[in-house]
C-alpha positions in Angstrom: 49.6 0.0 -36.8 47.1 0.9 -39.5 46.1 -2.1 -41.5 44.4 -0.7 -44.5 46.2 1.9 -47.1 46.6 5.6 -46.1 46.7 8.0 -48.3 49.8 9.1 -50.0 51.3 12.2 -48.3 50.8 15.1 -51.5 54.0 15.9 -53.3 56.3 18.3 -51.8 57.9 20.4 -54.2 60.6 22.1 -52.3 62.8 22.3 -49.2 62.3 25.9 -47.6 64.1 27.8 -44.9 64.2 30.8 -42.6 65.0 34.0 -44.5 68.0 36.4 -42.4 65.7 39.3 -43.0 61.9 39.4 -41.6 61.4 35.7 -41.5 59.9 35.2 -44.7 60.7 31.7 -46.1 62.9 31.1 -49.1 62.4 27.7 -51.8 66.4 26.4 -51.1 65.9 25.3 -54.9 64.6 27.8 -56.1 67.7 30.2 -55.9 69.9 27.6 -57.3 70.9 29.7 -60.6 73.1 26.9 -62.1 73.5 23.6 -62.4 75.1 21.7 -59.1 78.6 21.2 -59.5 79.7 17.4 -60.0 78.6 14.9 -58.9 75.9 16.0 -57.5 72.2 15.0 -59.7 70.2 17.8 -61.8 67.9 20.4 -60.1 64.9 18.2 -61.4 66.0 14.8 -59.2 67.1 16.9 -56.6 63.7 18.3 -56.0 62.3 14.4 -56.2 64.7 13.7 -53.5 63.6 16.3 -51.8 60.0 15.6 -51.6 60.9 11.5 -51.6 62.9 12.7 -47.7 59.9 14.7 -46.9 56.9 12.4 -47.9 59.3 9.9 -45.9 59.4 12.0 -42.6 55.2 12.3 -42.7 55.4 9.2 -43.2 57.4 8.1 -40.1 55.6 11.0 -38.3 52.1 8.8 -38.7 53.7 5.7 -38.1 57.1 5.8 -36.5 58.1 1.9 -36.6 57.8 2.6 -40.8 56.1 -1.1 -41.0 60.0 -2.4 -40.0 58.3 -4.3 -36.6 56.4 -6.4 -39.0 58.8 -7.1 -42.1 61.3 -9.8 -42.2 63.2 -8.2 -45.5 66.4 -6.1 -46.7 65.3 -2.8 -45.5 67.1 -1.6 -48.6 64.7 -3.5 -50.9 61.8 -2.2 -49.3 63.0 1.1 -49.2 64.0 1.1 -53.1 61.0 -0.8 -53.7 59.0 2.5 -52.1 60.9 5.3 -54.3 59.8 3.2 -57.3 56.1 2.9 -56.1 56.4 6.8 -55.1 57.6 8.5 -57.8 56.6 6.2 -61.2 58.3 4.6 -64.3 61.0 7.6 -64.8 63.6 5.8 -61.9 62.3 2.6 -62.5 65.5 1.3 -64.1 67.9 2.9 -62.1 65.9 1.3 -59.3 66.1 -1.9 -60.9 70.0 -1.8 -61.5 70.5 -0.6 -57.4 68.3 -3.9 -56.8 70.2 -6.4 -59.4 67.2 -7.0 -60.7 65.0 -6.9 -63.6 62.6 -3.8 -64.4 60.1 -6.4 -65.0 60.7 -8.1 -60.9 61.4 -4.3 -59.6 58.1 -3.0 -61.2 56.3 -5.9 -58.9 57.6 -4.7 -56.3 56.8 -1.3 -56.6 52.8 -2.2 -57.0 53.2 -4.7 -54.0 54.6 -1.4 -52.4 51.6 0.4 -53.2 48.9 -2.1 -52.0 50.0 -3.2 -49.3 53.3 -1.3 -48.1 56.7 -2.5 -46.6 54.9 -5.6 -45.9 53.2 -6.8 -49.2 57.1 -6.4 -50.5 58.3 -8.6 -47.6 55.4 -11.1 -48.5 56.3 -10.8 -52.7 60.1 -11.5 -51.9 60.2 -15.2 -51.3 57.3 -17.8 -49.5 57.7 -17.5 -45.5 56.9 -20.1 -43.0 53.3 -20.2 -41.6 50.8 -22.1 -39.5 49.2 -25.0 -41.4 46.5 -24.2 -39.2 45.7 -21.1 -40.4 46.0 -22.2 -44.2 43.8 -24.6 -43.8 41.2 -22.0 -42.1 42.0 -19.9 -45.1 41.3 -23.0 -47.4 37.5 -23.2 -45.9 37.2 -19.8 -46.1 37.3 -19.3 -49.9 36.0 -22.5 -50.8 32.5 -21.3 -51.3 34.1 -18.6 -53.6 36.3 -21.2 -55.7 34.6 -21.6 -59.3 36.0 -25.0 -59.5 35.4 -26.5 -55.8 36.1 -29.5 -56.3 39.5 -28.8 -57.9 42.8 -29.2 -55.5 44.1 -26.5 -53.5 48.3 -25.8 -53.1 49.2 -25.4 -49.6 53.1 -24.1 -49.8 54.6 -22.3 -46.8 52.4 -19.3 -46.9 50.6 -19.9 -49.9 48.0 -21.1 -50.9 46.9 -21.6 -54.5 44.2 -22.4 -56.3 45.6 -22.8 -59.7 42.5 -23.3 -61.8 41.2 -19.8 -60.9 44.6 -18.0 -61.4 44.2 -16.9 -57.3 47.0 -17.0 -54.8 47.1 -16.1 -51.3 50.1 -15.2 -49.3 50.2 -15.0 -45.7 52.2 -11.6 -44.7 54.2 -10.8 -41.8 51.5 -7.8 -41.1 48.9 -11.2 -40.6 47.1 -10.0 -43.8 46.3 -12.2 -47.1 47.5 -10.7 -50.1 45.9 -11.5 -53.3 48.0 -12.5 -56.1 46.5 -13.5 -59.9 48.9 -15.5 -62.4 49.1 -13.4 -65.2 51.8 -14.2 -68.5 53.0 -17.2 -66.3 54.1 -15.4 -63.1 52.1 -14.4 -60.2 51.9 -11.0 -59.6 50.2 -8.8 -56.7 46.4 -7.9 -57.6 44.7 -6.2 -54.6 45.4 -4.4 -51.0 45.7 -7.3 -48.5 42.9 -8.0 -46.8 42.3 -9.8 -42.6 39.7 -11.6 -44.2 41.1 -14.3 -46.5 37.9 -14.8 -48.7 37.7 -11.1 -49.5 41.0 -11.3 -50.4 40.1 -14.3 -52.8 37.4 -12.2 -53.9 39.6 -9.1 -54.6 42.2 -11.5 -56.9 39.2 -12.7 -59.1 38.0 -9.6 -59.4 41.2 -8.2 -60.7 41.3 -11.0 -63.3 37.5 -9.7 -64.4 38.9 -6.1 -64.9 42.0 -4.4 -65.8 43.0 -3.3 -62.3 45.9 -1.6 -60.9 47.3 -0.4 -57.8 45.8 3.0 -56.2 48.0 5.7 -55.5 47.8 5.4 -51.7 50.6 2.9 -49.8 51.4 2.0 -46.2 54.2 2.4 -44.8 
């Protein structure tokens, strides 16, 4: 299974199929001449769907265990969390109210979707067991990169924190560190996850540095 993001498959804009006469292919949307009958959605978020199911089948195509051998999470919330990160702010609170959550928490979820796939959501839901061993490798790792040193650092289930800087790691079931900043009070995804724990730091306090964002691509 791939570790870094892959691109996101391009939009499909229509479902097509096999014409009766000379095998020419026919947009199924494109000869609806009214609207669906009840209760079936609009033309406009059935063609979303439509392109949602087949960015989703490419998506199993490249990687047919869809990231669900490595996540420990609702497979709902992941899923959700993916049509938010897919198709933008115009389902985000519809995706928020499926959830029971906040747009705010849902919105997190969908840029942890987009850096680091079904497994940086998994790592945003709640703190996971890990290896003490392997957070204190971590720790030694980024020290050289801390701009306080000398400050402590939080070791809490999979996280580790180095609240002076604003920089959070968490340990994901993919064995990759996501970078997290504290921003407004809450900690909130920054950066694609990274093997390497110190380029992870690094990626978290460059974020802070910059405005950042999520790319388009996302795993998964």
């Amino acid at each position: 299974m791939s570790t870094s993001p892959a691109a996101v498959p391009p939009p499909v804009t229509d479902a097509t199929e096999r014409g009766a006469a000379g095998g020419g292919v026919l947009p199924v949307l494109d000869a609806v001449d009214g609207p669906p009958p009840a209760p079936l959605p609009s033309v406009d978020v059935l063609r979303v769907l439509v392109a949602d199911a087949a960015g989703r089948a490419a998506a199993l195509l490249d990687d047919p265990w869809g990231g669900t051998a490595v996540v420990a999470a609702d497979a709902v919330t992941v899923d959700v969390a993916r049509f938010a990160a897919l198709h933008g702010d115009a389902y985000l609170e519809a995706a928020a109210a499926h959830l029971g959550l906040t747009v705010p928490r849902t919105r997190q979820l969908a840029v942890a979707y987009r850096y680091g796939g079904p497994a940086a959501v998994a790592t945003h839901l709640a703190p996971q067991p890990a290896d003490p061993e392997v957070l204190a490798a971590a720790e030694h790792a980024v020290q050289p990169f801390r701009p306080a040193p000398t400050a402590p650092v939080e070791r809490h289930h999979n996280h580790l924190t180095d609240a002076p800087a604003r920089v959070q790691l968490r340990h994901g079931p993919d064995g990759l560190w996501h970078p997290y900043v504290e921003r407004y009070g809450d900690w909130q995804p920054a950066a694609a996850p990274h093997a390497d724990p110190a380029e992870a730091y690094r990626a978290a306090r460059a974020a802070l540095r910059g405005p950042g964002g999520p790319g388009k691509g996302a795993r998964g």
